[in-house]
C-alpha positions in Angstrom: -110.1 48.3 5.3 -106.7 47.4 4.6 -104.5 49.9 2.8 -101.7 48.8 0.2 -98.6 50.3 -1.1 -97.9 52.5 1.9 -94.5 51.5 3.9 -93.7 52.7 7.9 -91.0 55.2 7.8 -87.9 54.4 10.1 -88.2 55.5 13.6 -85.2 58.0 14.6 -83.9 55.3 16.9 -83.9 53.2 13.9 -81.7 55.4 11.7 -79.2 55.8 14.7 -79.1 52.5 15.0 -78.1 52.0 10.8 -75.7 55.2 11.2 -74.1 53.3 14.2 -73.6 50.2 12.1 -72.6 52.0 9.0 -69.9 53.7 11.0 -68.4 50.4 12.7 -68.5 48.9 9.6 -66.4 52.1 7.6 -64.0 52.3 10.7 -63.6 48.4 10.4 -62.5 49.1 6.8 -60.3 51.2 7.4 -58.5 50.0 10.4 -58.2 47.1 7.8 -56.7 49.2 4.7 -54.0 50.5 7.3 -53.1 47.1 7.9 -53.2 46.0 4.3 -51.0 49.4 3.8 -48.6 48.7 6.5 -48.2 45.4 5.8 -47.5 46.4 1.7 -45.0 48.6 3.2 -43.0 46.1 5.1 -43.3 43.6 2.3 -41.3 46.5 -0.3 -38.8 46.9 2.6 -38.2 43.4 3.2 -38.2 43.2 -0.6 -35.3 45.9 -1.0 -33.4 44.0 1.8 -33.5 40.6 -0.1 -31.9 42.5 -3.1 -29.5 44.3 -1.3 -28.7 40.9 0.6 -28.1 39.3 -3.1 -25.8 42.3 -4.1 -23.4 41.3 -1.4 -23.3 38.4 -2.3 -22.4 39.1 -5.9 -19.9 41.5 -4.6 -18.7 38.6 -1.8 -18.3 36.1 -4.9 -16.4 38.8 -7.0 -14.1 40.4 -4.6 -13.5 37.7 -1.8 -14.8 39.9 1.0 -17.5 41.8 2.0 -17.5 45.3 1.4 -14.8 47.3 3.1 -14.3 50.9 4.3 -13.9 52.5 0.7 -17.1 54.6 1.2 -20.0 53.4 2.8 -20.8 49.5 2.1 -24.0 50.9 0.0 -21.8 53.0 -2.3 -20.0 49.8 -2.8 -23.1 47.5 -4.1 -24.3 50.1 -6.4 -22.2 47.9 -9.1 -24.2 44.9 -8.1 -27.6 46.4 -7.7 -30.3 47.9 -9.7 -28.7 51.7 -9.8 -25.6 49.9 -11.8 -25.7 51.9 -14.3 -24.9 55.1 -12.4 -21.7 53.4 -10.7 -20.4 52.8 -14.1 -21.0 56.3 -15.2 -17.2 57.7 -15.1 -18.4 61.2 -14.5 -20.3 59.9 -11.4 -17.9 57.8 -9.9 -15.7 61.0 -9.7 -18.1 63.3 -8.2 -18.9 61.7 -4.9 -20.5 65.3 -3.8 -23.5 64.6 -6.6 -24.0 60.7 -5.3 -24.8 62.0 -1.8 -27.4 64.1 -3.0 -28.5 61.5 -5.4 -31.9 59.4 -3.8 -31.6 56.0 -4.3 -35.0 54.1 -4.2 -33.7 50.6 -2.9 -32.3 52.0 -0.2 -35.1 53.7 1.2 -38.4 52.2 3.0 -41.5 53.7 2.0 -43.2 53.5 5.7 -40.9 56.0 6.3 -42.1 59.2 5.3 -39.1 62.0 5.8 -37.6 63.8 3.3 -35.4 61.7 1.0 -33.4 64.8 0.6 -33.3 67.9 2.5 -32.0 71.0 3.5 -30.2 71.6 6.7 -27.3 70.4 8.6 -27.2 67.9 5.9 -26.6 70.5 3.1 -28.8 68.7 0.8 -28.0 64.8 1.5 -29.8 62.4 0.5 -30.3 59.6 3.2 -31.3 55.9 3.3 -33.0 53.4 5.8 -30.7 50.4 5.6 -27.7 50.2 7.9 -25.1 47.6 8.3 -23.7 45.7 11.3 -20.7 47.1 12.8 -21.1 44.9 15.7 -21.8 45.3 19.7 -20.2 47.8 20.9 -16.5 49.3 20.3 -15.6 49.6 23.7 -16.5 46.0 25.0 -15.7 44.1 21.4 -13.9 46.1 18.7 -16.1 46.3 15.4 -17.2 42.8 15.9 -19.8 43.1 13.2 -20.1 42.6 9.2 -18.9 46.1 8.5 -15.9 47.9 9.9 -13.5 50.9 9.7 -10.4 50.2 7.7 -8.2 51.3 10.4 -9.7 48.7 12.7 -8.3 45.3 10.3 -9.3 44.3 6.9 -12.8 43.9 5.6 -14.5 40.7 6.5 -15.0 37.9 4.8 -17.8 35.1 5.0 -15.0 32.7 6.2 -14.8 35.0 9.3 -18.5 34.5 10.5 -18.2 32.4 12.9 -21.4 32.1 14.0 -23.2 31.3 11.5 -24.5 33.1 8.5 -27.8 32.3 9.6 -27.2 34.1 12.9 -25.6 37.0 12.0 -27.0 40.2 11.3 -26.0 42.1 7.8 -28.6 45.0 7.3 -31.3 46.7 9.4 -33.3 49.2 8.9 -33.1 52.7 10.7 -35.6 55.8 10.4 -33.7 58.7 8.5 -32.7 62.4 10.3 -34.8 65.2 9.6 -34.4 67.6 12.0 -37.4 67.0 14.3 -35.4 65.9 17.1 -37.9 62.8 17.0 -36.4 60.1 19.7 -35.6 57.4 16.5 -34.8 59.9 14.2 -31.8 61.6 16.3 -28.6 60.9 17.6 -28.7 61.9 21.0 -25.4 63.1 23.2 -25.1 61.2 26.6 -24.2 64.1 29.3 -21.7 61.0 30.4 -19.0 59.5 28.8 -18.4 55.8 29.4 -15.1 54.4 28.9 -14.9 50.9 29.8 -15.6 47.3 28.4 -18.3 46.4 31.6 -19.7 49.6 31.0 -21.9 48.4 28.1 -25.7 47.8 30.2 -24.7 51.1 32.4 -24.3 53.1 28.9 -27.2 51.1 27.3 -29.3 52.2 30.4 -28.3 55.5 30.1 -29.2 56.1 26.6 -32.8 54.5 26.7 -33.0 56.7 29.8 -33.2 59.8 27.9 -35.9 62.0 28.7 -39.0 63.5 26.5 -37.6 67.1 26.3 -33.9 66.4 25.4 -32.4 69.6 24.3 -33.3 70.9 28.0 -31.7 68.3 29.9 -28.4 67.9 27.8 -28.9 65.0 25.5 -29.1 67.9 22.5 -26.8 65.8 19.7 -27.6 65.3 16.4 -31.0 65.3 14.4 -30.4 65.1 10.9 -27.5 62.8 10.5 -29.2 59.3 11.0 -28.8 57.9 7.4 -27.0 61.1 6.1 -25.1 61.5 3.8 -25.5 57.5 2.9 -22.0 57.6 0.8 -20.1 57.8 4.1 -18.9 55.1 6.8 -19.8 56.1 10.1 -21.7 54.4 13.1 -25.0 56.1 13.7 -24.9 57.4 9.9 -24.4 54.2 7.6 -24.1 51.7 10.5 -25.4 50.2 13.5 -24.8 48.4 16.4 -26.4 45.8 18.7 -26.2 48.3 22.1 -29.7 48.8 22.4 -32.7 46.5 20.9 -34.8 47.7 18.4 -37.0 51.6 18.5 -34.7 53.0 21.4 -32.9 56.1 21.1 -29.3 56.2 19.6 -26.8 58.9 20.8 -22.9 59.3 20.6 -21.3 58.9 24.2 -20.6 61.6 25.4 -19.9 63.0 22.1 -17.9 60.2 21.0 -19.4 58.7 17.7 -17.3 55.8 17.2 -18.4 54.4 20.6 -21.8 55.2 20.2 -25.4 53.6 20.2 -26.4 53.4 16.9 -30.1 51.7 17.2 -31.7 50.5 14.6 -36.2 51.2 14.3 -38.8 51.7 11.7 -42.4 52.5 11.9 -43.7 48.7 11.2 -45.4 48.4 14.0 -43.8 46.4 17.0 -40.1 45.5 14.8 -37.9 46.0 12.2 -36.9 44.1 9.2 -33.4 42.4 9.2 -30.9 40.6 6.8 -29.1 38.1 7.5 -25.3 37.0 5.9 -27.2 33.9 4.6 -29.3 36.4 2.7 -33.0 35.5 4.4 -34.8 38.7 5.9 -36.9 38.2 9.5 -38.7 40.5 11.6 -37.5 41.2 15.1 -39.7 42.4 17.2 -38.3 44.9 19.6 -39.1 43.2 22.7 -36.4 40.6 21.6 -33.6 39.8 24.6 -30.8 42.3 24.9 -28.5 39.2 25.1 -30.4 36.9 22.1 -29.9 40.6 20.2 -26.3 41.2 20.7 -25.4 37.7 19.7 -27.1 38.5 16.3 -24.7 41.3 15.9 -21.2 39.8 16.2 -19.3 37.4 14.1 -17.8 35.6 16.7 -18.4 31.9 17.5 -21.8 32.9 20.6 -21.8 29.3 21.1 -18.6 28.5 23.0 
C-alpha cells in the first residue's frame, strides 16, 4: 500500500550540510560588502583629491604659483574649494585658533576612522588626511617638492616642475594622530640623528627599523600630531616626504622635524591614493621602488 502526502524529514547530516552552505554563502557576502565598502571609501577619497587637485589649479591660475608658506597650503585652497564661504567670512579669517578646530569634510577620508577632532596634546585640533609634497628629503635635496617653507625660496610654480606634471606628486594621503601610538599614526623619534646627504637609505633603514613596543626602546615621539592642527606648515603635520614608500613609520630624526620622515599611508588595503600636479589621482601600492617613489616626489628634471 502506498502512502501519499507524507515527506522524509532531513537527516541531521543533512541539515549540517545546509547550515554549512548557508554559512559560506553569508561569509561570502560579507567578505563581499567589505570590499564594496572599502572600495566606496577609496572612491570618496580619490574623489576629495580630484577636487582638491582642481582648487590648485584655480588658485595656480589666479595667483601665478602654487600655494606658498602663508599657513598650510589647505588653509590656502579654502577660497577655491567647497568650504569658500568660510574663508570669506572676515570674522574667520582673523581667528585662525577657531579654523584649526574647525573639521573640514574634503579633507578628511572616511576609511579612516580617528577622531576628526580631539582632545589631547592637540588641545582640540581638528586634523585632515591629505598632505602635500615637500620633496625627498631636506638633508640630501632641500624642499625639492611642491610645497615648501618660505625661508627655504619662494613658492613654486608649475613652470618649476621639471619633471613633469604627470610625474610629480602634489597630495597624498596620511592616517591622522590620535594618541594610540599606532606605527602610521605617530611620529616616531630616531634614537640617532643623521646629518648627512648619503645618509638618506641609512636613516630610511633606521626608521622602518623601528620596533613593536616603541616607547620602551626610545623611538617615544609624537602621537597625535600627524595631520594636526591642519592650518599649520610643518613636515610630518601638513606635509610629506618621499623618504620612505608608502605604510612605514614616520619619525623626526633625532628630534629634528624639518629633516624628518614624514610617510604617507591609509587603510585601503595594499596603497594610498595620490595626486598628481596634472591633477589625475592613481593608486600606489606600497610595494612601489624606493627609487621609482622618490622620483615622484621632486620637481627636478629625474630624467637627465
Amino acid at each position: 500500500m502506498v502512502r501519499h502526502g507524507l515527506r522524509r524529514a532531513f537527516s541531521v547530516v543533512e541539515l549540517i550540510v545546509v547550515l554549512a552552505v548557508l554559512g559560506m554563502l553569508a561569509s561570502l557576502a560579507l567578505v563581499g560588502l567589505q570590499h564594496a565598502r572599502a572600495a566606496a571609501m577609496r572612491t570618496r577619497c580619490s574623489a576629495n583629491l580630484q577636487q582638491m587637485g582642481t582648487a590648485v589649479h584655480q588658485f595656480a591660475s589666479n595667483r601665478r604659483t602654487l600655494p606658498g608658506d602663508d599657513g598650510s597650503f589647505l588653509l590656502q585652497l579654502l577660497p577655491f574649494s567647497e568650504s569658500a564661504a568660510m574663508s570669506r567670512d572676515p570674522h574667520v579669517r582673523d581667528r585662525e585658533e577657531l579654523l584649526r578646530r574647525t573639521h573640514i569634510p574634503l579633507f578628511t577620508c572616511p576609511a579612516d576612522a580617528a577622531p576628526y577632532i580631539f582632545e589631547g596634546s592637540s588641545n582640540g585640533y581638528a586634523g585632515v588626511n591629505y598632505v602635500g609634497n615637500s620633496g625627498t628629503w631636506f638633508i640630501k635635496t632641500g624642499f625639492d617638492g611642491v610645497f615648501r617653507y618660505r625661508a627655504y625660496g619662494p613658492p613654486v610654480s608649475l613652470a618649476d616642475i621639471r619633471d613633469g606634471a604627470s610625474n610629480t606628486g602634489l597630495i597624498c594621503e596620511a592616517l591622522r594622530g590620535d594618541l594610540s601610538f599606532d606605527r602610521l599614526r605617530s611620529n616616531l623619534q630616531t634614537n640617532h640623528q643623521f646629518q648627512y646627504p648619503s645618509e638618506l637609505d641609512d636613516f630610511a633603514s633606521h626608521c622602518k627599523s623601528v620596533p613593536p613596543s616603541d616607547a620602551i626602546h626610545g623611538w617615544l615621539g609624537d602621537p597625535g600630531s600627524k595631520g594636526t592642527p591642519w592650518t599649520i606648515t610643518n613636515v610630518c603635520i601638513t606635509l610629506y616626504n618621499h623618504v620612505l614608500t608608502p605604510n612605514l613609520p614616520s619619525c623626526f630624526n633625532g628630534g629634528d622635524v624639518v629633516s624628518g620622515a614624514a610617510t604617507v599611508s591609509s587603510f585601503h588595503p595594499r596603497g594610498v591614493n595620490l595626486l598628481y600636479v596634472d591633477g589625475h589621482v592613481a593608486f600606489v601600492t606600497d610595494r612601489i621602488e624606493s627609487s621609482i617613489w622618490r622620483s615622484i616626489g621632486t620637481v627636478s628634471d629625474t630624467r637627465r
